[in-house]
ZAMARGU-4260 file (C-alpha; in steps of 0.2 Angstrom, whole numbers, plus 5000, padded with zeros to 4 digits):
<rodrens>
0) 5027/4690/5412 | 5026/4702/5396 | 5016/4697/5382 | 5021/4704/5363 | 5005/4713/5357
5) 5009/4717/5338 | 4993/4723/5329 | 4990/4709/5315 | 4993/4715/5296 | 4981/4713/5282
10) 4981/4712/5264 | 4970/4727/5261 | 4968/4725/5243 | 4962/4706/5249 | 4951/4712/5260
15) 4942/4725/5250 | 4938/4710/5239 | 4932/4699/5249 | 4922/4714/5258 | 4913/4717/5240
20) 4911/4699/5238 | 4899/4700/5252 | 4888/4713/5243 | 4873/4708/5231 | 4878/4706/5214
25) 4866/4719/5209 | 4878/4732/5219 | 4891/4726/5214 | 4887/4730/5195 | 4877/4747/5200
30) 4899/4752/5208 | 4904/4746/5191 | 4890/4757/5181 | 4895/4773/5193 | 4914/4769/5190
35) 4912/4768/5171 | 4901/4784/5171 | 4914/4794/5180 | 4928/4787/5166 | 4918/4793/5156
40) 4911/4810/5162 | 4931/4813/5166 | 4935/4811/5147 | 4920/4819/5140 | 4923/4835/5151
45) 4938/4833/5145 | 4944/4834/5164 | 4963/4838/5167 | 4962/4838/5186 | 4972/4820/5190
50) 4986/4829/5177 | 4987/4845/5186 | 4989/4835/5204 | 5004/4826/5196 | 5012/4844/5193
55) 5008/4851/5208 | 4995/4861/5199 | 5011/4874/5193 | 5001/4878/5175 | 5006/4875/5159
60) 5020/4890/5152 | 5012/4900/5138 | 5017/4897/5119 | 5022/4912/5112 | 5023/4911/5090
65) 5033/4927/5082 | 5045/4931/5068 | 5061/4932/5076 | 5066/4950/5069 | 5050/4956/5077
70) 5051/4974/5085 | 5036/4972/5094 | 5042/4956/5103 | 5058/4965/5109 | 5051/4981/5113
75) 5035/4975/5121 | 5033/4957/5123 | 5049/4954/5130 | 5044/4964/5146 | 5025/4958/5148
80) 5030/4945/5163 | 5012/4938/5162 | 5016/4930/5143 | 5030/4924/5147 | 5022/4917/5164
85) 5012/4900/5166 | 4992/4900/5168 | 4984/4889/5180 | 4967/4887/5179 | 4956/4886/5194
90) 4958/4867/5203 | 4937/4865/5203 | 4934/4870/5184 | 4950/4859/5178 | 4939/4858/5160
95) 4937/4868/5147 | 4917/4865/5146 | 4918/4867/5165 | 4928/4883/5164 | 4916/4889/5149
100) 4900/4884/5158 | 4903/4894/5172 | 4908/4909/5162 | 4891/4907/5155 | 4880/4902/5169
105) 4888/4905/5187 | 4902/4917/5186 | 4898/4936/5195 | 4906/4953/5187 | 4909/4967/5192
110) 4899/4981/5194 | 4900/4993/5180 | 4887/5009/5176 | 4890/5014/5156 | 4887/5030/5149
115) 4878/5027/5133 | 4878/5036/5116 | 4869/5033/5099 | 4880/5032/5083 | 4871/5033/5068
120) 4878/5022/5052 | 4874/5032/5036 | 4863/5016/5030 | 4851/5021/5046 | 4855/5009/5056
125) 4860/5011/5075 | 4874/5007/5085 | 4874/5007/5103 | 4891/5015/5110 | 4892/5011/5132
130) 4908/5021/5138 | 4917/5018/5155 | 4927/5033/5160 | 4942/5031/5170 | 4938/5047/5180
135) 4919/5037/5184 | 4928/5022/5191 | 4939/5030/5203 | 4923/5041/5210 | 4931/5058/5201
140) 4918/5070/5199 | 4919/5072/5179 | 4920/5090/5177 | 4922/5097/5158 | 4939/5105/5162
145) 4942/5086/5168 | 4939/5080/5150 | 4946/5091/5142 | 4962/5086/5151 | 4956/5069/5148
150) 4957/5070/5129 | 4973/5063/5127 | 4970/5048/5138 | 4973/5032/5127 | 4954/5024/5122
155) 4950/5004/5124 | 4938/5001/5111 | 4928/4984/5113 | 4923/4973/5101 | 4909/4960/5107
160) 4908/4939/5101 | 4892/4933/5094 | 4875/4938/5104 | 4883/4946/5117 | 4886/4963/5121
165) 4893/4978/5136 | 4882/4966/5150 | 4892/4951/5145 | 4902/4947/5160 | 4919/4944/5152
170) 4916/4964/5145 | 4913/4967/5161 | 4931/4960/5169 | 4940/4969/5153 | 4932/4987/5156
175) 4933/4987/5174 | 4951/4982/5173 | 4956/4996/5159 | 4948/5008/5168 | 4953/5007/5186
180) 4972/5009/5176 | 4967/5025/5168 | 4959/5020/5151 | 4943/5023/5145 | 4935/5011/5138
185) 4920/5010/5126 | 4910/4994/5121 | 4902/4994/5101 | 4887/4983/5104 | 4883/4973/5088
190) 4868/4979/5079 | 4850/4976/5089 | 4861/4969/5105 | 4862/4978/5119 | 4844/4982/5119
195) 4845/4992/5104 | 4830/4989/5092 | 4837/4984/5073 | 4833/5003/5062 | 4838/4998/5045
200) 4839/4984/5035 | 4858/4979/5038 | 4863/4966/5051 | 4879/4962/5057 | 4889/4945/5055
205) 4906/4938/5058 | 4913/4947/5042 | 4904/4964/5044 | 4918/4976/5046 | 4910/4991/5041
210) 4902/4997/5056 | 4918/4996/5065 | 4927/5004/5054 | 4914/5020/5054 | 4914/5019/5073
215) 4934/5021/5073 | 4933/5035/5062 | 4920/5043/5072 | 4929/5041/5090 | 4946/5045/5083
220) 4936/5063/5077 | 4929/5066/5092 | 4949/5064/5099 | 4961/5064/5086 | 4975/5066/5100
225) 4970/5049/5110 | 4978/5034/5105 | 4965/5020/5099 | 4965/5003/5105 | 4953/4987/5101
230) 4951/4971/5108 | 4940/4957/5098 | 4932/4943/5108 | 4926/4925/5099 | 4916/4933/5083
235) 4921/4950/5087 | 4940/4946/5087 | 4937/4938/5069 | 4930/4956/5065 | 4943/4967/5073
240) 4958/4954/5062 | 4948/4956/5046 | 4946/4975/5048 | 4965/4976/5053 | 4971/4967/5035
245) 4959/4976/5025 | 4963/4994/5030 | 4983/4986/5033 | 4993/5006/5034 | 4978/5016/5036
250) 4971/5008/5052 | 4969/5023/5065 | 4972/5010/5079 | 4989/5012/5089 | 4988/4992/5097
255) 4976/4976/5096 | 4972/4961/5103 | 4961/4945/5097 | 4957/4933/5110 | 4949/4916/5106
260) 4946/4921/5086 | 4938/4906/5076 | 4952/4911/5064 | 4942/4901/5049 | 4924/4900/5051
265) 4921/4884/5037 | 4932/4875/5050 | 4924/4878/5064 | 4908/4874/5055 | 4918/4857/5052
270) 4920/4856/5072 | 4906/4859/5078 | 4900/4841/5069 | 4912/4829/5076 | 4908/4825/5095
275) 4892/4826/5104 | 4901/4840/5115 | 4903/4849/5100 | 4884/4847/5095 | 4880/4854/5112
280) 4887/4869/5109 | 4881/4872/5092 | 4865/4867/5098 | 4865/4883/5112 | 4873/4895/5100
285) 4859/4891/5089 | 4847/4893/5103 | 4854/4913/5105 | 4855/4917/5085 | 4834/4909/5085
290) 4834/4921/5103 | 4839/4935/5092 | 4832/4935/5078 | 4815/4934/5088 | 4818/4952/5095
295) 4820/4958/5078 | 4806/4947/5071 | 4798/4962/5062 | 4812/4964/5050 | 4819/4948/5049
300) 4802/4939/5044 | 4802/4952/5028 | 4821/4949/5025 | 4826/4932/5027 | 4815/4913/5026
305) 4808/4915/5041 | 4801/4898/5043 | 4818/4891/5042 | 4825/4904/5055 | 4813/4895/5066
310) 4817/4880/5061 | 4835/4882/5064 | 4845/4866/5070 | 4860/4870/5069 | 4871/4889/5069
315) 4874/4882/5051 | 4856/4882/5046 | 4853/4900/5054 | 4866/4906/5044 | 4859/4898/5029
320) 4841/4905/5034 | 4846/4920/5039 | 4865/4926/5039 | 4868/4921/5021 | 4853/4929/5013
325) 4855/4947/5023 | 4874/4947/5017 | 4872/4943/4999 | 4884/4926/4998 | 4877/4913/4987
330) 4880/4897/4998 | 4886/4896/5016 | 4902/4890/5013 | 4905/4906/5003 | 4901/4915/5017
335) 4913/4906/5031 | 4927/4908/5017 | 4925/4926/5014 | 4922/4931/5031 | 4936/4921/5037
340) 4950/4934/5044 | 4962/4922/5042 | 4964/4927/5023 | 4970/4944/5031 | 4980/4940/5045
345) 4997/4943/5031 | 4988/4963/5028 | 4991/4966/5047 | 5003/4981/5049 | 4997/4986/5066
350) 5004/4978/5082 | 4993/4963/5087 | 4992/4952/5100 | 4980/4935/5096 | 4976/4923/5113
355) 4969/4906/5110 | 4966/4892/5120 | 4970/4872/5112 | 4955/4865/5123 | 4942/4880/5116
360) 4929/4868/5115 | 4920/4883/5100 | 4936/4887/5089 | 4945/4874/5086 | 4965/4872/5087
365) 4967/4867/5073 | 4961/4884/5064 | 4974/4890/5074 | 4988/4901/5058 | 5002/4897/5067
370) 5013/4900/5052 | 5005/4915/5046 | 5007/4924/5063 | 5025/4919/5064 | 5027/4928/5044
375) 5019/4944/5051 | 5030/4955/5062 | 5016/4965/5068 | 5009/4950/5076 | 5012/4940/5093
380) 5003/4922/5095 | 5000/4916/5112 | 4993/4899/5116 | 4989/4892/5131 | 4985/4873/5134
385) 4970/4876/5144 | 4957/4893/5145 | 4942/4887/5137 | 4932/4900/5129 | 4934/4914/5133
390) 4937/4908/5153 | 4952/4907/5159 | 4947/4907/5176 | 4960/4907/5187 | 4965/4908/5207
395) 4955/4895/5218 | 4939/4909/5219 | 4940/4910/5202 | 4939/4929/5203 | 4951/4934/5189
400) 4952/4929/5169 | 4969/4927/5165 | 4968/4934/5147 | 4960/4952/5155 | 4978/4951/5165
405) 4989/4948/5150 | 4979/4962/5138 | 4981/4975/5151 | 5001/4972/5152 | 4999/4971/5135
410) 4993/4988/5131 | 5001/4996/5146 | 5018/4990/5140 | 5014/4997/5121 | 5007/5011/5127
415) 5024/5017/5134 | 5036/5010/5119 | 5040/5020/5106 | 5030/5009/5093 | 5016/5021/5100
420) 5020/5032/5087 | 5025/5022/5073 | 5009/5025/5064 | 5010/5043/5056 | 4998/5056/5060
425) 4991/5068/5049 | 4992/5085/5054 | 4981/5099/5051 | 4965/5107/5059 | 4956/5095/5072
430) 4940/5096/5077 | 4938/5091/5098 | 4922/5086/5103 | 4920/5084/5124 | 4913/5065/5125
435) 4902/5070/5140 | 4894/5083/5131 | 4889/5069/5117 | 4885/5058/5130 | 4874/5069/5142
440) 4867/5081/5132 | 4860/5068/5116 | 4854/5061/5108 | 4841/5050/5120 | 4832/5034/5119
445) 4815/5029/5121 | 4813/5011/5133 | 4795/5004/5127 | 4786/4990/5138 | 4796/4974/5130
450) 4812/4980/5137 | 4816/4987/5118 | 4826/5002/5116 | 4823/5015/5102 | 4833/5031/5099
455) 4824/5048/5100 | 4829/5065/5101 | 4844/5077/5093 | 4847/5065/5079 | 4855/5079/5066
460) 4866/5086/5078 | 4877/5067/5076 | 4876/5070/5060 | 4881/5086/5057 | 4896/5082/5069
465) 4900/5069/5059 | 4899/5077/5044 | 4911/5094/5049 | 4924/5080/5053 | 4921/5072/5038
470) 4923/5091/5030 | 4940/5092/5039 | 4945/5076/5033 | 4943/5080/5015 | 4951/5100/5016
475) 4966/5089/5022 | 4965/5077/5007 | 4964/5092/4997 | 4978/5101/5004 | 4990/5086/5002
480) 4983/5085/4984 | 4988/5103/4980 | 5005/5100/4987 | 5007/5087/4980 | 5001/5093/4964
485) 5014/5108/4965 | 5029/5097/4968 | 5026/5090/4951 | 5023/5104/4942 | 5040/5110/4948
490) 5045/5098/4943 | 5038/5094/4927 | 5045/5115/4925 | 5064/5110/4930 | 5063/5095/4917
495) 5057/5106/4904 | 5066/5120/4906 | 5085/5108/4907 | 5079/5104/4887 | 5073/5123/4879
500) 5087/5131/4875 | 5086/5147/4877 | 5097/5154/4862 | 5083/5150/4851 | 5066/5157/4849
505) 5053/5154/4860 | 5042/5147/4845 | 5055/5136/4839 | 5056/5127/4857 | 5039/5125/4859
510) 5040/5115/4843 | 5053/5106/4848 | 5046/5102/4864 | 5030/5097/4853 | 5037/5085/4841
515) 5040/5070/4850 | 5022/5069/4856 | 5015/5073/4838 | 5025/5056/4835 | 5020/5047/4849
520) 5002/5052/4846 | 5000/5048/4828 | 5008/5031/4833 | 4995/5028/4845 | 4982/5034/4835
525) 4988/5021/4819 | 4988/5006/4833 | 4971/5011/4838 | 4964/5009/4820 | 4975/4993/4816
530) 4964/4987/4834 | 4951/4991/4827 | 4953/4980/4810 | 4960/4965/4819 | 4945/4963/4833
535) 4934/4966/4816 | 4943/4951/4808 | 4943/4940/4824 | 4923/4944/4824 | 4919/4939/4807
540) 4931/4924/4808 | 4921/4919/4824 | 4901/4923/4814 | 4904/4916/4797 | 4922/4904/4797
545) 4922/4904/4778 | 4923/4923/4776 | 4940/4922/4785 | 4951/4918/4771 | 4946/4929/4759
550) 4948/4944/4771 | 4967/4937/4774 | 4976/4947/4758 | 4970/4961/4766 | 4974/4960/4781
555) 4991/4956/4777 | 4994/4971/4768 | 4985/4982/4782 | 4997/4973/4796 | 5013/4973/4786
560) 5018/4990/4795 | 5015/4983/4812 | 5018/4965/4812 | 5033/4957/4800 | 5024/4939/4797
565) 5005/4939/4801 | 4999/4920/4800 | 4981/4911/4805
</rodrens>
């Protein structure tokens, strides 16, 4: 006889509840306390992970913000596949503080051996210049017939966020990855990073353009054939935008690209006071300004309060300390608005690409200028849902930064469009100078025991570089001058000579020629003096109020020529 076995069923949602029921109550409230602390770790991490597995983890598509009759979006942007892709973020750093933490603390870069060369600023200051050839990275030997070929090869020029420099590994990704495609690339370390010891009394902040712009100049003299690009990163990427507007026509850059800009630093500021998150990081990038400003404690401490450098609580109170005093601006506020490139993103006239993250737990979203960007043709906005701060981590080793992908196609695409040579180049005698030769040859520096580095060596031989390309510069200026002084004369000649007629005597043209100015200069000259009595009047009516009236008959008969009813 057969018996029916059937396994029993159980309701399992029961019986977890009876099966807690047996536990103490203390454990059962320590399972409560655990789950509550994981609700809220998950939403203070700002954790997407649950959100990701409902999409399979596919990524979020990138929002591109453009004018619509924008050349650059249909020359170049239109083929960049990786903007008009999706990013998905590494499944383990799912966060922004999580994706920006590991940037910081865990991530590994590549290996990358710089060249370095000194620039000198005319103020005295020092600017640390690490190069990356493109012929070092493949293993080519770099011979000088080598650079020379090499002259025309398009330059990366990197621009630094706040208190980090070339070792940063974020600079590390980017410069590796232009170089193995045949760029070279050079970071312009901030002044004192880099471990560069401060030489003048000028510091650098978030809306010092200056030094960028002189290091421009300088690399595009050295090779006015090789196309100039720059990228900006946090602070540096507020730098590069505001140097962009401010030199609008005359920028010497072919292409550049902003990633993770803090757009307008007074909102920021605002940000970086509303969740505890947010004080965290304010908190560390105080920590790294206070870091700073010890290395350079010599100069500081005469320059700025230092007591309340030291003090320091907040990146606002550095700045008030520090930043606001070295720079000149009255209050702090002052400072954040005027150094704010999002008051010169309409002046852009060079194409632009600008990345930003909407979790960047530094810069917030909402200082995001969507409308701005989408006004300026020059300029293509991409935002992405996640990224963090300048993270973007992606692939499940979390080996490659999305936004160091999407600036290579970037610049790879332009690079081969004929918006290349929209900027117009003036032509005249150019002065070549092999970088190898500036790089190998001088000028050197001096590594002291604190790890400080000071330059030594051939320091006139930069400047007098410097100043023959500065020389060729102005004989060009002059030559446009004197054409352009020519073509009006001719001008002014063809003008002239269509009125002489030359059936009468040369003296009675010349005075016919003459007359009208005669007129229009003893008018001038009658309006001067009648200027001259009426700001007399307005004083004396201004000193002594009962003088006024008696002067009035007389200056209605010395204005009746000019002005048919005068009345006080």
């Amino acid at each position: 006889m057969e018996e029916d076995y059937r396994a029993p069923s159980y309701d399992y949602d029961k019986f977890f509840v009876k099966s807690l029921s047996f536990l103490p109550i203390s454990h059962n409230y320590l399972l409560l306390l655990l789950l509550a602390f994981l609700v809220f770790l998950y939403n203070f991490l700002e954790v997407h992970f649950l959100a990701d597995l409902l999409t399979a983890f596919r990524g979020n598509p990138v929002l591109l913000t453009y004018n619509p009759s924008s050349q650059l979006y249909h020359s170049v942007v239109s083929k960049c596949r990786i903007l008009h892709g999706r990013f998905f973020p590494t499944p383990w750093l799912s966060s922004p503080h999580l994706q920006t933490a590991f940037l910081s603390l865990v991530a590994e870069s590549p290996h990358v051996t710089y060249k370095r060369h000194m620039f000198y600023a005319s103020d005295g200051g020092t600017i640390a210049l690490d190069w990356l050839m493109s012929s070092d990275v493949k293993g080519a030997s770099c011979t000088n017939d080598a650079t020379r070929e090499n002259d025309k090869a398009p330059i990366l020029i990197v621009i630094p966020g706040l208190t980090s420099d070339s070792g940063s590994a974020y600079v590390k990704h980017l410069v590796d990855k232009m170089a193995k495609h045949g760029w070279n690339v050079v970071v312009s370390n901030h002044r004192g990073l880099g471990g560069v010891s401060i030489t003048s009394d000028c510091f650098y902040s978030a809306g010092w353009t200056e030094d960028v712009r002189k290091v421009i100049d300088h690399i595009h003299c050295q090779y006015p054939e090789a196309p100039l690009y720059a990228v900006g990163t946090s602070i540096g990427a507020n730098i590069l935008v505001k140097y962009l507007g401010e030199d609008g026509v005359n920028c010497l850059l072919v292409g550049a690209a902003a990633v993770c800009s803090p757009w307008d630093l007074l909102m920021c500021d605002r940000f970086f006071n509303r969740r505890l998150v947010q004080k965290l990081y304010d908190k560390v990038i105080t920590v790294g300004l206070q870091g700073y400003a010890q290395l350079h404690e010599s100069i500081l401490s005469r320059l700025t309060d230092w007591d309340g450098v030291k003090k320091s609580r907040s990146v606002r109170d550095f700045d008030n300390y520090a930043t606001r005093i070295l720079g000149k601006f009255e209050t702090v506020d002052a400072y954040y608005r005027r150094s704010s490139c999002v008051n010169f993103v309409g002046n852009v006239s060079v194409p632009l690409l600008c990345i930003s993250a909407m979790d960047d737990p530094v810069c917030t979203r909402e200082a995001i200028p969507w409308d701005e960007c989408r006004a300026n043709e020059n300029i293509i906005l991409a935002v992405t849902q996640h990224g963090g701060h300048l993270a973007y981590y992606e692939g499940m080793s979390a080996d490659s930064m999305w936004w160091v992908r999407a600036v290579d196609e970037f610049f790879d695409v332009l690079q081969s469009s004929p918006l290349r040579n929209r900027r117009k180049k003036v032509e005249g005698p150019s002065l070549s100078i092999p970088l190898d030769s500036s790089i190998d040859q001088g000028p050197y520096v001096n590594v002291s025991e604190d790890g400080m580095v000071t330059a030594v060596g051939n320091i006139q031989e930069d400047f007098i570089a410097e100043d023959e390309c500065n020389e060729d510069v102005d004989h060009i200026k002059k030559d446009e001058d004197a054409i352009l002084h020519e073509e009006r004369s001719d001008l002014l000649t063809e003008k002239t000579q269509s009125k002489v007629d030359l059936n009468q005597p040369l003296d009675q043209n010349l005075n016919d020629l003459a007359a009208p100015v005669r007129t229009q200069m003893d008018q001038l000259l009658r309006l001067s003096r009648n200027s001259i009595w009426l700001l007399a009047y307005i004083a004396i009516v201004t000193t002594w109020p009962l003088v006024g009236p008696a002067l009035l008959p007389f200056l209605k008969r010395k204005f009746k020529s000019i002005i048919p009813s005068f009345s006080v």
